[in-house]
N, C-alpha and C positions, 0 to 999 in steps of 0.2 A: 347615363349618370343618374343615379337613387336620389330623390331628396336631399336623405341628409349627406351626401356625398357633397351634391352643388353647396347646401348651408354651409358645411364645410370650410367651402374652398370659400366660399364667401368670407367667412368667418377668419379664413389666414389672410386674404385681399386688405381686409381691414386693419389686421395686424401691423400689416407693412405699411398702411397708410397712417396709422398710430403712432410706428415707431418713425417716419418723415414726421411727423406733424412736433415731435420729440426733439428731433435732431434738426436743428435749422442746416438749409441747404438743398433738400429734396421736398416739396410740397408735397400734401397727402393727395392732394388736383393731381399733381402729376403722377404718383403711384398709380391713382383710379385710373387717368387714360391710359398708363401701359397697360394695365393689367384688363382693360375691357372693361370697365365697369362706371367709365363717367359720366356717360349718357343717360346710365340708367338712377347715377344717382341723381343727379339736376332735375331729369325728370320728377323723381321721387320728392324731390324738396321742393318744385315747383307746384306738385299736386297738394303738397303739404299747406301751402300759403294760398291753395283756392278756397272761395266761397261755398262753391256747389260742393266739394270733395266733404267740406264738413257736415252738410246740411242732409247726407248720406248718414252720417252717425247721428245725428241729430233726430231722425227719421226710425234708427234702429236696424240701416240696412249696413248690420256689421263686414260680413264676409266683401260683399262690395266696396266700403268703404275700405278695407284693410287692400284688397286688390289694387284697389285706387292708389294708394299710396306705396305700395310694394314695401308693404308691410314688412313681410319677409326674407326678404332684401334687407330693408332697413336694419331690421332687432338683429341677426344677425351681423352685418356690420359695424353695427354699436358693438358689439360683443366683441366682437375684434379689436376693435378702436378703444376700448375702455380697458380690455386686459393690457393691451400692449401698452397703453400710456402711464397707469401704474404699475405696472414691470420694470420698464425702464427710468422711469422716473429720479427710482433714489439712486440707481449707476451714476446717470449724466450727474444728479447732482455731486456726487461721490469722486468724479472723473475734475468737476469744475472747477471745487473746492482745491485738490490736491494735486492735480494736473493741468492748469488752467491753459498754459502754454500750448503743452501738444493737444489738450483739448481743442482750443480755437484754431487752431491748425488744421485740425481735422475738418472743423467744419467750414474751413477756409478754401481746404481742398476737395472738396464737396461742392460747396458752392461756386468756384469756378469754373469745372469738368460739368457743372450741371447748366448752368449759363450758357457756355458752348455747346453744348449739345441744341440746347431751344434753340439757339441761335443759326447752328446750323440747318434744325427742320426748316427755316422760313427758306423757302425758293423765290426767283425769280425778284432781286432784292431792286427797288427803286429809292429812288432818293427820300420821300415821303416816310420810306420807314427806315432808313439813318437819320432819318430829323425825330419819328417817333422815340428810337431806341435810345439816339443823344439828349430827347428830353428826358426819358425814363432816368436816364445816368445821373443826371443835373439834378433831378429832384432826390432820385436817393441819394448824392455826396450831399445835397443842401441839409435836408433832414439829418443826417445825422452831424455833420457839422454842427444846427444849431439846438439840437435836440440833449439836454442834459444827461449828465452819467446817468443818475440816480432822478427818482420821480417819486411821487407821493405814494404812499399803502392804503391810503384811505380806500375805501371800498367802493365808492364811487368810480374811481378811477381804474379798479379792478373791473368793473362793468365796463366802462369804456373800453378797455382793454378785447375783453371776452369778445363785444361786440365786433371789435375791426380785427382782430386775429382771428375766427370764426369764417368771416366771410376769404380770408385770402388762404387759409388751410382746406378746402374745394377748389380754388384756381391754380389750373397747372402755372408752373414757372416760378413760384413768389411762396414762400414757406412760411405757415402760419406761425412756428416757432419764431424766425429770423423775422416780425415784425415787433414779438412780443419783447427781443433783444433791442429794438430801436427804441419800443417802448421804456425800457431799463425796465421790465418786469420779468424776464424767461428765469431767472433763478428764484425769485420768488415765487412764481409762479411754480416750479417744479420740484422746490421745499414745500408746497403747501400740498401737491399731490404726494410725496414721498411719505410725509408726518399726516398727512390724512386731515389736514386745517381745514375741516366742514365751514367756517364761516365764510371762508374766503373762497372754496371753491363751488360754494352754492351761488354766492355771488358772480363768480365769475363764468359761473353754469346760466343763470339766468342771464349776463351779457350776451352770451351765446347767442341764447335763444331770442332774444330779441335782435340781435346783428342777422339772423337767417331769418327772421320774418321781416325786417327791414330792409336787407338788401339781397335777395334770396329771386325774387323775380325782376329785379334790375341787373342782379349778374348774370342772368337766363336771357335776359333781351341781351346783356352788352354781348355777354357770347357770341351770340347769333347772330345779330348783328355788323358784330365790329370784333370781330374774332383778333384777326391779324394786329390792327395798331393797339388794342387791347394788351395781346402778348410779348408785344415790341417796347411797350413802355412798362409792361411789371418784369419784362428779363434786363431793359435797362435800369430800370430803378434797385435788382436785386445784385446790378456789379458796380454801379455808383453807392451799394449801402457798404459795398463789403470794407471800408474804412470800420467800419463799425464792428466789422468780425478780425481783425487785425492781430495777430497770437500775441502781442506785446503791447497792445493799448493799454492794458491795466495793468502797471508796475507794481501798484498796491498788491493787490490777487496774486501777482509772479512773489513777491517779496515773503509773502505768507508761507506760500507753495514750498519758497529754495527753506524756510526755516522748518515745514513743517517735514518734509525727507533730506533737512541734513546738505542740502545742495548749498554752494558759496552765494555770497552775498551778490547781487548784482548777473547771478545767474543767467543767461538766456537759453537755454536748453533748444539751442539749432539745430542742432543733428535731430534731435527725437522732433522737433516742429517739421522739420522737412519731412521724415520720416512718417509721421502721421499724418499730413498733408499728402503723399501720395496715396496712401492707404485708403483715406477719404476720396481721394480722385478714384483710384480702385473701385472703390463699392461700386460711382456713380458709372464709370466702363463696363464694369460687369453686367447691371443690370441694364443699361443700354444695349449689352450685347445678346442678354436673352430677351430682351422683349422683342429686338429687331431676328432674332434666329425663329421665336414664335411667332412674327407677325409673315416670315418664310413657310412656315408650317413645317422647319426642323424639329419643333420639338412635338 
């Protein structure tokens, strides 16, 4: 494989971790490890948050220090991740807006087929991790139970934001988008990517970047660490939140919806919620099925 052949493929890896990180339900963590590529980003963001690694650029020994960091790797990736997240951007918002119903549906039936799946990798299950998984549960039904629809624009809180969706859009199981939903910020959040709102998304770019040098080598020890109860409580935490992805929690939003195409009052558009609720379970089968066909080496 040529250079820019690997750049490439890099370059689409990121895409799909773009459009996960978009779409709550599929983690952009979990794209990288199907696709081979999570080791090497942790690595990469680990090197990023060393001392020595910087003190290379510091020194002027560039080609090393880009080494260091898998540079290349990296810009590439970003390139992936930043076409696809403004691509899709003003759709989802587009779909939210005017389909709110089978939207959340979708990403209802996403979210459950991808659950069970993490759920079924853990083997050899002991009681210790039905106590971890029933905590994960318990904390995401709490959270969103006490957690408001709506939360402040203020731009502080936009960092806040950046910072703790940042860190769980890198861990497979738990989707950066479906945290920034708990948040009550993913709509705004992805009106401010679509309309191009530099204040807010510099803001919430510099959350980012402070959430990956804050918790960027504590998610590298938890990994390694404590892999297992780590994953046992963010895939319970991600089917205790799904109250919060519910196709019908916001009667306001469906109310908009039935007047904005014409649909009767009091509408519940169940056939298309099912409907698109499988389709979302689809995607997550499908790509469950090529990644486990290439990790066969059918493909």
């Amino acid at each position: 494989m040529t250079n820019a052949t690997k750049n490439l493929v890099v370059a689409l890896k990121g895409f799909a971790m773009g459009a996960a990180n978009v779409v709550p339900g599929v983690s952009g963590g979990t794209i990288a490890l199907l696709t081979g590529i999570f080791n090497e980003l942790i690595d990469a963001l680990n090197a990023l948050m060393s001392v020595s690694t910087w003190k290379l650029l510091i020194k002027g020994r560039l080609k090393e220090f880009w080494e260091t960091i898998h540079g290349t790797f990296l810009l590439w990736l970003a390139i992936g991740v930043i076409v696809s997240v403004f691509s899709l951007a003003k759709l989802v918002g587009f779909v939210l807006a005017r389909f709110p119903v089978q939207t959340w549906a979708f990403f209802f039936g996403l979210i459950v087929v991808s659950a069970v799946f993490m759920l079924s990798d853990i083997k050899g299950w002991k009681l210790t991790d039905v106590l971890w998984t029933v905590l994960g549960i318990a904390l995401g039904a709490a959270i969103c139970l006490v957690s408001p629809s709506e939360t402040t624009s203020d731009l502080w809180f936009i960092a806040i934001c950046g910072a703790i969706a940042i860190c769980t859009m890198i861990l497979p199981g738990i989707s950066g988008s479906f945290i920034l939903i708990l948040l009550g910020k993913y709509e705004y959040i992805m009106n401010a990517v679509s309309e191009l709102n530099i204040p807010v998304l510099v803001v919430f770019a510099i959350g980012c970047a402070v959430g990956i040098v804050a918790f960027s080598k504590f998610l590298h020890w938890l990994i390694g660490k404590h892999e297992r109860p780590t994953l046992l409580v963010l895939i319970g935490f991600t089917i205790g939140a799904l109250v919060k992805v519910w196709p019908w929690a916001d009667k306001a939003a469906r109310e908009a919806a039935n007047i904005f195409i014409g649909a009767p009052e009091g509408a519940l558009h169940i056939g298309g919620a099912i409907l698109w609720a499988i389709i979302g379970a689809g995607l997550v089968l499908s790509l469950e099925w090529v990644s486990r066909k290439d990790s066969r080496g059918d493909l």
